[in-house]
VEXBA-66369 format. One record per residue (C-alpha): x, y, z. Coordinates in steps of 0.1 Angstrom, whole numbers. Each point is the difference from the previous one (the first is absolute). Example, Ala and Ser with C-alpha at 12.3 -4.5 7.8 and 13.67 -1.06 7.14 Angstrom:
       u       v       w
     123     -45      78
      14      34      -7
//
This chain:
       u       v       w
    -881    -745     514
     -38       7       3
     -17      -2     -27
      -9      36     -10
      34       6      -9
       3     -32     -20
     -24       9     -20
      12      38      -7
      35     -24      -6
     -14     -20     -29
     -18      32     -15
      33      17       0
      16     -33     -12
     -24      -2     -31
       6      35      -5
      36      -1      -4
       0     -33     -19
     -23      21     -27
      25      31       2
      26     -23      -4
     -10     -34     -28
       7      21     -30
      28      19      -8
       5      23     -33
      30      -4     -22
       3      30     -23
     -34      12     -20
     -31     -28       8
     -28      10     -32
     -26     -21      30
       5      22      26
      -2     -32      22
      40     -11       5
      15     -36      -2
       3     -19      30
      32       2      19
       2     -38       7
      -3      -9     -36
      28      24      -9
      16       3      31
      40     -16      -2
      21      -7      33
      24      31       0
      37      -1      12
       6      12      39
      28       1      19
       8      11      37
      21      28       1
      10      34     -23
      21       2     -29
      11      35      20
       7      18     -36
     -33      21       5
      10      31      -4
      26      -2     -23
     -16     -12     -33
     -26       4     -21
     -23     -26       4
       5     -19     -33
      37      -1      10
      -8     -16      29
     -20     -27     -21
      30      -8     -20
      23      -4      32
     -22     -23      13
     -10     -16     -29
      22     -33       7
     -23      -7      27
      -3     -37      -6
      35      -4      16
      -6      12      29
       5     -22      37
     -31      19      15
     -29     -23       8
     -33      16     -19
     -27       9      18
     -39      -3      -2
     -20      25      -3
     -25     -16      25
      27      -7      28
      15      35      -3
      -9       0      38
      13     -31       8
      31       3      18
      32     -22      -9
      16     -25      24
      26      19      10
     -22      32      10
       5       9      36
     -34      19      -4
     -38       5     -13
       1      16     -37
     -30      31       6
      13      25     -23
      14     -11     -38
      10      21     -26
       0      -8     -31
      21      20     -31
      -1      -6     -32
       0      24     -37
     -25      10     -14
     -23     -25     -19
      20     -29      14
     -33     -11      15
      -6      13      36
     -35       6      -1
      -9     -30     -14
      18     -21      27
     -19      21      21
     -33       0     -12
       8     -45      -4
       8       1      35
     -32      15       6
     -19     -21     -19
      12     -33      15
      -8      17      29
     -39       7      -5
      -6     -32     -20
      11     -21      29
      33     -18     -14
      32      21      21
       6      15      30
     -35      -8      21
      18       9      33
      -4      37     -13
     -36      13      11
       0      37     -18
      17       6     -32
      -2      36      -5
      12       9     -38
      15      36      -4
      17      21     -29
      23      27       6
     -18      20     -24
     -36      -7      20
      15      14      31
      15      34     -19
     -37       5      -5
      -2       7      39
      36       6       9
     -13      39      14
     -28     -15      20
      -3      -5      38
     -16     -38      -2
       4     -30      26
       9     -33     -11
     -33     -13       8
     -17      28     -20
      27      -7     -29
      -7     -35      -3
     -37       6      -5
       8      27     -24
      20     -22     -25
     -20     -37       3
     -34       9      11
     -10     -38       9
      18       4      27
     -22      36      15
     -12     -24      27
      31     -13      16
       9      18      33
      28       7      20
       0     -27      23
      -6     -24     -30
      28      13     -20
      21      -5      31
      -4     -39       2
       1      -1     -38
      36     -11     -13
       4      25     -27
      21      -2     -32
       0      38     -16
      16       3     -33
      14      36     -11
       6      -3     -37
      23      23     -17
      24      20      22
      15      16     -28
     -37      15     -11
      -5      18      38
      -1      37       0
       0      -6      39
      31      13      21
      -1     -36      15
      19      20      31
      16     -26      24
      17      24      21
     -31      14      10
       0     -18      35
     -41       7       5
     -13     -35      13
     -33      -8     -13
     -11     -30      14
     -39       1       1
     -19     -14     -34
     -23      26       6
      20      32       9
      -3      23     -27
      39       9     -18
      15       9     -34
       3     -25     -25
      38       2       4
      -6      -7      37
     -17     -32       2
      21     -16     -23
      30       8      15
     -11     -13      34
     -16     -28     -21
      30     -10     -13
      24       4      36
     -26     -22      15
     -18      25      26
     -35      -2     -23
     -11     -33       2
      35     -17      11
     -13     -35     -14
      -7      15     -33
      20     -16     -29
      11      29     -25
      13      -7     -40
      10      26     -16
       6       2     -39
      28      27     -19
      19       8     -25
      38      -1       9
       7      38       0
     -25       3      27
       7     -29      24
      23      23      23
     -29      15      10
      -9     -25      27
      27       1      26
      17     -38      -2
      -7      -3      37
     -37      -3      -5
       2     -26     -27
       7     -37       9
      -5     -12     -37
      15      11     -30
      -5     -10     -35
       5       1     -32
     -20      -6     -31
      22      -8     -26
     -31      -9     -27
       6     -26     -24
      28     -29      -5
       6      -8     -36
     -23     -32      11
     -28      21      11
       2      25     -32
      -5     -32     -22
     -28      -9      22
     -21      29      -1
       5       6     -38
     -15     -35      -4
     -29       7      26
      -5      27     -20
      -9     -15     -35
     -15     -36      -7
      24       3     -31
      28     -15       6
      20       5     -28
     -12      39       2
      18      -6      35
      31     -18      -4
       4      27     -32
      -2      33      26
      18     -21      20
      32      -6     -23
      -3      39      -9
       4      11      34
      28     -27       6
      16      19     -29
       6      34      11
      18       8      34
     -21      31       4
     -34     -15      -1
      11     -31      17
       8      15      31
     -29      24       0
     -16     -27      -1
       8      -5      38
     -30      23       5
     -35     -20      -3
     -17      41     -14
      30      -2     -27
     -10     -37      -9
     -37      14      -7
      15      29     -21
      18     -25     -18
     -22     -23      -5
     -27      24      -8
      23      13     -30
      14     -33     -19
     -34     -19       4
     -11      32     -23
      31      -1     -22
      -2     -40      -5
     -37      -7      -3
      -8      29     -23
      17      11     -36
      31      19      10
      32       4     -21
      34       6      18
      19     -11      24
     -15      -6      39
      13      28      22
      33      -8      15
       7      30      21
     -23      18      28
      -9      32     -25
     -11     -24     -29
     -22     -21      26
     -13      29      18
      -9      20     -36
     -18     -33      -8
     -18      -3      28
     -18      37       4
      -6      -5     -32
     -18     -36       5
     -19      16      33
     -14      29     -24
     -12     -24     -25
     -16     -18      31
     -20      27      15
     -13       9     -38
     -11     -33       0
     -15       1      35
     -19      30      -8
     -11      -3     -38
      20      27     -15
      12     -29     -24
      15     -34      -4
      31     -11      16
      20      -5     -35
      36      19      -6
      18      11      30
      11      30     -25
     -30      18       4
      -1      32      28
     -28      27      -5
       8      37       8
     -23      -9      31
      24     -29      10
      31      23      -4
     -16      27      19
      -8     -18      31
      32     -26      -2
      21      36       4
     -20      15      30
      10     -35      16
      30       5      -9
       1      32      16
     -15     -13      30
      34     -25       0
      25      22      -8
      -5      24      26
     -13     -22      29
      31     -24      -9
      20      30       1
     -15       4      34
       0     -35      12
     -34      -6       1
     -17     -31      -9
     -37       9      13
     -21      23     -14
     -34      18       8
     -24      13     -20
      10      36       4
      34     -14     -14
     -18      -9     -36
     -20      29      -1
      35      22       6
      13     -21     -34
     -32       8     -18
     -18     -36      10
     -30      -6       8
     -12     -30      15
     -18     -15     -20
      26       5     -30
      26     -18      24
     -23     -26      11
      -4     -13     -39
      37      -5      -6
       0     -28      33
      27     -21     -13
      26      32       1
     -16      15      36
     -21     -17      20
     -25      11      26
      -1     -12      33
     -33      -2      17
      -5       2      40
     -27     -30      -6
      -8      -1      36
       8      35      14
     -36      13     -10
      10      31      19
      29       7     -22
     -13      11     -37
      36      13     -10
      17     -24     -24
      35      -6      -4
      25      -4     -33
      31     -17      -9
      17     -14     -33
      -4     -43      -4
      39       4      11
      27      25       9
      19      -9     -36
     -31      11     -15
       2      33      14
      33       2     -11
     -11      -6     -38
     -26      25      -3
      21      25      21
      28      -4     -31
     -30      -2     -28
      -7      38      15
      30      12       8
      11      -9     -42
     -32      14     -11
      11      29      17
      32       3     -16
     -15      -5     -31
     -25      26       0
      26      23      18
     -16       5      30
      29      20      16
     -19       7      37
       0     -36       1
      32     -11      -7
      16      27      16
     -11      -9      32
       7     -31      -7
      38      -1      -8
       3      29      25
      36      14       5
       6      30     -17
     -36       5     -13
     -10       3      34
      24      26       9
     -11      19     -33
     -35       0      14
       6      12      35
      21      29     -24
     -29       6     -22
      -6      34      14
      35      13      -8
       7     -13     -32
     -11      18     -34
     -19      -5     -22
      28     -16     -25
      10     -26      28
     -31     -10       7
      -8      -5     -37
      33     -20       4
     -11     -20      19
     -28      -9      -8
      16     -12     -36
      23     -20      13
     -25     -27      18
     -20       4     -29
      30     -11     -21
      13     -25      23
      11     -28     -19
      -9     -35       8
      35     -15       6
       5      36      26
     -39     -11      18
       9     -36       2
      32       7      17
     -14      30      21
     -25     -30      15
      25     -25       1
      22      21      23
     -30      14      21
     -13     -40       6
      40      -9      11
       0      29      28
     -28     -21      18
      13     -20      27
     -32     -19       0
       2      -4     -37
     -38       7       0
       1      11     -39
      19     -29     -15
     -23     -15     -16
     -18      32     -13
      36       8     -14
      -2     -37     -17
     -30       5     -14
       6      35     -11
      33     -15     -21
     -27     -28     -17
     -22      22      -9
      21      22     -25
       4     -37     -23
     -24       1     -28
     -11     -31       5
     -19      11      34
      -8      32     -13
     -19     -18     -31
     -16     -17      27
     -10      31      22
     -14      18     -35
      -7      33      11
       1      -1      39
      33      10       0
      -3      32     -21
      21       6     -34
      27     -23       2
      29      -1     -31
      29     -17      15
      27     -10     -19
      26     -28      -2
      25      26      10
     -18      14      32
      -2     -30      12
      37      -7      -7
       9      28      19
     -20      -4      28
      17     -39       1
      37      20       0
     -10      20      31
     -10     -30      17
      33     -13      -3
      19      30       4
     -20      12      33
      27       4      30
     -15      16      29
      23      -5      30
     -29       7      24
     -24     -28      -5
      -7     -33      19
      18     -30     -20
     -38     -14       6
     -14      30     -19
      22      -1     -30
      -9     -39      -9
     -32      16     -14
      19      21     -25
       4     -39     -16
     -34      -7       3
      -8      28     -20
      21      -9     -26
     -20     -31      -4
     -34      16      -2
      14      19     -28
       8     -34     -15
      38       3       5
      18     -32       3
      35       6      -6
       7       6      39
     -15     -29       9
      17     -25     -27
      37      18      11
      -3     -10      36
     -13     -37     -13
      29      -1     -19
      23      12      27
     -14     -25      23
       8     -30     -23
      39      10      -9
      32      -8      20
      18      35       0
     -23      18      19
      24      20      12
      12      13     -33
     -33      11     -15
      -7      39      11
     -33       5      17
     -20      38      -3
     -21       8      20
     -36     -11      -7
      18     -38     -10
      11       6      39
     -41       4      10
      -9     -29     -26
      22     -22      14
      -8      10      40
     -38      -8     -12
       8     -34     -13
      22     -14      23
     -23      10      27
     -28     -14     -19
      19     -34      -7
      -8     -32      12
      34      -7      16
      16      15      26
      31      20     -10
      28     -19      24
      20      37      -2
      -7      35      -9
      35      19      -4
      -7      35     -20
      38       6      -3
       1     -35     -24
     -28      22     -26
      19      22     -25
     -22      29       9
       0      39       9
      -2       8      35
     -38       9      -8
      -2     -31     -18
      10     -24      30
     -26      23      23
     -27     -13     -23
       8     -37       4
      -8       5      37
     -35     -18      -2
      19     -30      -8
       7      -4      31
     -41     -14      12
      11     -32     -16
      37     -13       8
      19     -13      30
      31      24       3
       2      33     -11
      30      19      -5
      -3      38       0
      28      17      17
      13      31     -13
     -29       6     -27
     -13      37       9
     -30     -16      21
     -25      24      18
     -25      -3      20
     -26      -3     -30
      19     -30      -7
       3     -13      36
     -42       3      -3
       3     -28     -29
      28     -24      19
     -26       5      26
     -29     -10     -19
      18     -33     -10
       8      -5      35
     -36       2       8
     -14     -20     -31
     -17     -32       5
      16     -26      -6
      38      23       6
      32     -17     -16
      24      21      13
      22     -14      24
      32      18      -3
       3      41     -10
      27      21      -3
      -6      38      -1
      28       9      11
      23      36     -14
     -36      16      -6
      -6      34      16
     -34     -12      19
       4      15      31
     -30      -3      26
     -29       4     -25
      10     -27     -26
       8     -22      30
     -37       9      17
     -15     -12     -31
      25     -32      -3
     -12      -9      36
     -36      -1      -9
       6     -29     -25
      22     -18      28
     -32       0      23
     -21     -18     -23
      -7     -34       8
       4     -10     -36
      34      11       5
      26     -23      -4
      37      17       4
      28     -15      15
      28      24     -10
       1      38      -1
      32      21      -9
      -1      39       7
      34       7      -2
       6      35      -3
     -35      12      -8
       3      32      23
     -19     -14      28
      -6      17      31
     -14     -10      35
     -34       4     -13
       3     -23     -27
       8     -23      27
     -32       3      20
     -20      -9     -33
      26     -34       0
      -9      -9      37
     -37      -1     -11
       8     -24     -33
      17     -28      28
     -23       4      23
     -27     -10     -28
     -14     -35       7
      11     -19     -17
      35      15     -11
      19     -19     -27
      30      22       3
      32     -15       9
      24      20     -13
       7      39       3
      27      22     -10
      -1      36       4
      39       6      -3
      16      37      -8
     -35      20      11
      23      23      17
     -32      19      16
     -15     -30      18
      19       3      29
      -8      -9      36
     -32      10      -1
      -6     -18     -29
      13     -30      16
     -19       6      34
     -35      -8     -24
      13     -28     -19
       7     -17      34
     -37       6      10
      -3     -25     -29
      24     -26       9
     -18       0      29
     -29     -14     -13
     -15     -36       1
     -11       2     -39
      37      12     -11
      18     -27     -18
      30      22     -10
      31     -22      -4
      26      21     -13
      -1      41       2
      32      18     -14
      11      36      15
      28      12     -18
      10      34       3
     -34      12      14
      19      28      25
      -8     -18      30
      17       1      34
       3     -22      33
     -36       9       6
     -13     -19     -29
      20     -31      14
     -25       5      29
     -28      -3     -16
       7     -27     -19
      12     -18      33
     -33       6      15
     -17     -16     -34
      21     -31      -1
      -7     -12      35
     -36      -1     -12
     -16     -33       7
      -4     -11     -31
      23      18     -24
      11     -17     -34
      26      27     -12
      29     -19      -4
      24      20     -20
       7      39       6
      22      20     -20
      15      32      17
      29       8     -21
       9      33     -10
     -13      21      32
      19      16      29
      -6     -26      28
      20      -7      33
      13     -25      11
     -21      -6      33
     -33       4     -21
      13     -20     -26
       6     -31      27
     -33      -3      12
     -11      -5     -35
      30     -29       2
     -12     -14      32
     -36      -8     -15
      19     -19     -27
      13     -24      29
     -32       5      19
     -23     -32      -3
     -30      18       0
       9      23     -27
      -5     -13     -37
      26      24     -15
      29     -23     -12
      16      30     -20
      14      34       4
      17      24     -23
      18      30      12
      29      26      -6
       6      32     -16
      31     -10     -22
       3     -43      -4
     -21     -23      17
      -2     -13      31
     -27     -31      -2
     -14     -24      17
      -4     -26     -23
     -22     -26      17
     -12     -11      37
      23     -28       9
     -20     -13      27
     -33     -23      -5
     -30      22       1
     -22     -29       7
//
């Protein structure tokens, strides 16, 4: 390497190792940060995707993966995230890496980096190039080169050239795939492959990332888990998974934190103490939030108790940031938390506007044209930096336009509840009209034809919506979402009608008179709320709710249920059912069986114990009403990491093809572990059985047992694609059941054809109940005797049995 372009190397070296020394964690009164390797703790990572993505919200995806210290995966370093494992047949180029939000993504980054420019990791890498998704979203409708972009973004490097770059071994990192307002469009097939060839944004990375642009390049690419499907899997070598903290590492950073150590090992115990917090806790942003709120509460005069649910901690802490930036700014000393000026209030609810209706919108990145549409301007926004922070393109000179965000998702989720139950206390009824949608919307598209009285009508009745009817309007809005994106706003809107966190709020919340009774009510509808069309996954949160509105009683019945001996006497309703899906799933042993016909339950009831399923061995579910909403869960349990399940029984369910589509998905998943699958009589069809052949041709497949019995429209066809799966060298099938499936002497064919396969392991096939013929029916025989055939046994015949017990002649 001449030495020109060392030199224009250790500028840009020294240039990232300033960008990236100091990190900010929440409000900094300096203006100067705190250096990442004095704060910086190891983080948990793991090879491979808990798969439940799209299916939870992401603090429910925290608390299934909250046992993470029992997991058999081997961790791995942040620094050797490109170094490939024994066993890898080839050279790791592209990783991605998932992982929620806060959990710490950008910090690995930006310590990855860091190591890098300071000399101490990864010195066969010549070129780091640092990126952020929302840099690049900056440029995403410009025609730019790669060359041309790199200048742009890290102007120490304006003098390297295209030749140089090409003997360069070049690391780029793309930081925040969930943040990219880029179509990141792989089936695009333009082929860029010239650093200096002028291309969309969208263009060079996608080339960048299938290898034609620079093919040596290494690529890591950082996301949320929503947003990980976005790069085809084919382009990725590398994934993982950034599970945050173990419970080791949480008590590690809260004593890095403070030279106190009994201020320490006091958070500490707190934490231990409540199941919410602790697993939250999983998330190094949430530790900080924490933190930041009972190292107030314990070094200062406060009377009461220490928060113990996520409302209480998060009405704490605005209130502890507010005081801060007073205190910041001289508008007066940092004393009671108690104290919010009309000026506080004002702007605390147009960032709670800004919350509500970009969380309604699923955005998580705003611009300034985005404040100044909530009233904001930036400066305003800019004071109150421990609620919403500004991002600064420190380097991209060219770029002036700054980009917001809240300190976390969760705390966008608060301030959108703190507005929306202002708004319902100052009777905003535009507001919360849109909001709980429905029939108000209909009214509104009706507007022009209704009189004068109805409209007057209606207007009345939002503005005399009770609190118990809003609550449950939300709470039924937030279970519709597959995603269950509004969860936690639902949570927090529940905590927030207690006095308690009102008292806290003072006036930010509007006139508030709730009374013992309200609140009683609201607790009855909890427990009384039925809806047959909601996700088992979605209605657990119905029991979280109850325990932001302090609400015990739920919790203490299942405790009690768990410790007595005639479980199957006690009657279970329906939100005991979600309580006790949410602990056993959350429970430190593995349930050995899961049979819902043992729970004295509804039919609804024994639907809602579904979750359960994540964490035990067998799971007995046959004739229980199952859809494919629930087939989506069994799927998701199938896919979890580490996956118990070893032995399922769905069988008397009306899936039909889609249930079994989404079933299949779970069996693909490495994490899977199944060895037995019953289907009988789940209305099955030859479709159903193309999904199967995929599952068994997975590598690995743990499934050795199958049985697919009375799926009278499976039929030969169906039969013809479960043979393409015999066929295959990664099917371990041993035993596949038949019965009364409709087939004919053609299905003997194809299952002739199968078995001669070199290897095949199926050694029992059931056949009974279907129309077969003799001379199809003794070739099947003849493979039993055949030496090169591993069937041993054969069941046939339409009315008694005609079996062939067991080969009699040595197989060896």
């Amino acid at each position: 390497m001449d030495s020109g372009l060392q030199e224009v190397l250790d500028q840009h070296k020294t240039s990232l190792r300033t960008r990236c020394e100091r990190v900010t964690e929440g409000p900094d009164p300096t203006g100067s940060g705190t250096f990442l390797n004095r704060i910086y703790t190891e983080l948990y990572i793991t090879e491979g995707l808990s798969e439940e993505v799209n299916t939870q919200h992401e603090v429910r995806q925290l608390e299934t993966t909250s046992k993470m210290e029992t997991l058999h995966d081997t961790p791995i370093k942040c620094h050797e995230i490109f170094k490939a494992s024994p066993d890898q047949q080839r050279p790791i180029r592209v990783v991605l890496t998932n992982g929620v939000a806060g959990v710490g993504k950008t910090f690995s980054v930006q310590k990855f980096s860091l190591d890098w420019a300071e000399g101490s990791e990864n010195q066969d890498v010549s070129l780091l190039v640092l990126l952020s998704f929302r840099e690049l979203n900056l440029i995403k409708d410009e025609q730019i080169s790669l060359l041309r972009l790199l200048h742009v973004f890290h102007p120490t490097l304006q003098k390297v050239t295209a030749e140089q770059l090409a003997v360069c071994k070049v690391l780029f990192i793309f930081d925040g795939l969930d943040e990219s307002r880029l179509s990141l469009d792989f089936n695009n097939r333009k082929v860029v492959s010239d650093v200096t060839r002028e291309a969309s944004v969208n263009e060079l990375l996608t080339n960048l990332i299938r290898g034609n642009l620079l093919p040596s390049a290494l690529v890591w690419i950082t996301s949320r888990p929503a947003a990980t499907n976005r790069t085809p899997p084919t382009c990725v070598d590398r994934l993982t998974e950034v599970r945050g903290f173990t419970d080791a590492q949480k008590d590690e950073y809260f004593r890095r934190r403070s030279r106190d150590e009994e201020l320490s090992s006091r958070i500490i115990s707190h934490i231990k103490a409540s199941r919410s917090l602790h697993i939250m806790c999983q998330i190094p942003v949430f530790c900080w939030i924490t933190a930041t709120v009972l190292e107030h509460m314990l070094t200062t005069e406060q009377r009461g108790e220490l928060p113990k649910t996520l409302t209480d901690l998060y009405s704490h802490f605005l209130l502890v940031q507010t005081n801060r930036k007073k205190n910041k700014y001289h508008e007066g000393n940092e004393t009671s938390p108690r104290q919010l000026t009309e000026a506080d209030r004002e702007v605390l609810l147009k960032l709670g506007r800004l919350a509500f209706e970009h969380l309604e919108e699923g955005n998580i990145m705003f611009y300034q044209e985005d404040l100044e549409q909530c009233g904001l301007d930036v400066p305003e926004a800019s004071v109150y930096s421990g609620v919403c922070t500004e991002i600064f393109k420190r380097e991209s000179v060219i770029f002036q336009k700054s980009v917001y965000c809240f300190v976390h998702l969760s705390v966008q989720e608060f301030l959108a509840a703190v507005y929306i139950v202002h708004c319902y206390n100052d009777r905003k009824t535009q507001v919360l009209e849109k909001f709980l949608g429905g029939k108000c919307n209909l009214m509104r598209e009706n507007e022009a034809k209704q009189t004068f009285s109805e409209k007057i009508k209606n207007f009345l009745g939002f503005v005399n919506l009770s609190l118990v009817k809003f609550l449950l309007g939300a709470t039924e809005k937030s279970l519709k979402s597959k995603s269950g994106h509004l969860d936690l706003f639902v949570r927090f809107l529940h905590g927030l009608c207690l006095e308690s966190n009102q008292r806290v709020l003072g006036g930010l919340l509007g006139q508030t008179k709730t009374s013992p009774g309200t609140i009683q009510r609201a607790i009855n509808n909890l427990k009384e709320m039925n809806r047959e069309d909601i996700s088992p996954d979605r209605s657990i949160n119905i029991f979280h709710c109850l325990m932001e509105l302090n609400d015990h009683s739920v919790h203490q019945e299942i405790q009690e249920f768990l410790k007595s001996e005639n479980r199957s006497e006690k009657s279970l309703s329906e939100i005991q059912c979600s309580a006790l899906a949410y602990m056993l799933q959350m429970s430190d042993e593995v349930l050995d069986e899961l049979d819902l016909k043992k729970y004295n339950t509804s039919d609804q009831g024994r639907l809602r114990l579904i979750p359960a399923v994540r964490n035990c061995r067998k799971a007995e579910l046959s004739d229980c009403g199952l859809s494919e909403t629930h087939c989506e869960v069994v799927a998701s349990a199938l896919k979890s990491n580490p996956s118990h399940l070893t032995e399922l029984d769905l069988s008397y369910n009306n899936l039909q093809d889609p249930g079994v589509q989404q079933l299949c998905g779970g069996l693909q998943s490495p994490h899977c572990r199944l060895e037995t699958l019953r289907l009988r009589s789940c209305r099955l069809s030859e479709t159903s059985c193309g999904y199967l052949v995929s599952a068994l041709k997975s590598n690995p497949s743990h499934l050795r047992h199958l049985d697919l019995s009375w799926n009278n429209n499976l039929q030969d066809p169906g039969v013809q694609q479960l043979c393409g799966g015999l066929q295959s060298p990664d099917c371990r099938l041993e035993t596949l059941r038949l019965r009364s499936c409709s087939l004919s002497d053609t299905s003997c064919g194809y299952l002739v054809s199968a078995l001669m396969c070199n290897p095949s392991y199926l050694r029992e096939l059931d056949l009974k109940g279907n129309n077969l013929k003799d001379p199809a029916v003794q070739q099947l025989c003849d493979l039993v005797q055949s030496p090169d055939c591993s069937l041993q046994t054969l069941r046939f015949g339409l009315y008694g049995e005609k079996t062939v017990t067991q080969c009699s002649k040595d197989k060896s």
